[in-house]
C-alpha positions, 0 to 999 in steps of 0.5 A: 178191502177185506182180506180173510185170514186162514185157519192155517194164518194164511192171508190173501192180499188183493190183487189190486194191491199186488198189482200195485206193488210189482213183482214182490215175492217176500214181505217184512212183516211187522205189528204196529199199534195193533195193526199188521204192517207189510213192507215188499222186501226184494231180495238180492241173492247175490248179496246173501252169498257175499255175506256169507262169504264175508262171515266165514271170512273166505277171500277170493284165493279161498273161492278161486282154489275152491272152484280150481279142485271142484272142476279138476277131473278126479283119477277115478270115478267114484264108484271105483274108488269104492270098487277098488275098497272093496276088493281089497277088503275082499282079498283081504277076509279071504287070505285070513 
């Protein structure tokens, strides 16, 4: 089967091809002996997670305080918060 390659170096793969592979989204590309070599790769989005976790040596503590402040409800919505700031900075420019 021929595939053409691209101006943009984009490759159609035949379909008969996909189809035997399954649903595969990405592939590990390599060259080997002057030949391009595709292996499907199924990625596991929660592994990466993990080992992102795992590299900035956050533990479960860290994750369970995070998730805790991230759903506490805030005092005041955002936009008062900065309302309240300027008023002030207002009050402030006009005593002076």
């Amino acid at each position: 089967m021929l595939a053409k390659l691209t101006s943009k170096n984009q490759l159609t793969l035949p379909k008969s091809v996909t189809a035997a592979l399954g649903p595969v989204e990405y592939f590990d590309v390599q060259a080997r002996e002057g030949q391009i070599v595709l292996t499907p790769v199924r990625i596991q989005r929660a592994d990466a997670v993990r080992a992102k976790l795992a590299e900035l040596n956050l533990a479960q503590p860290d994750i369970d305080a995070a998730v805790a402040w991230a759903r506490k409800p805030a005092s005041k919505p955002a936009g008062a918060a900065v309302a309240t700031v300027v008023a002030r900075r207002t009050r402030a420019r006009k005593a002076a």
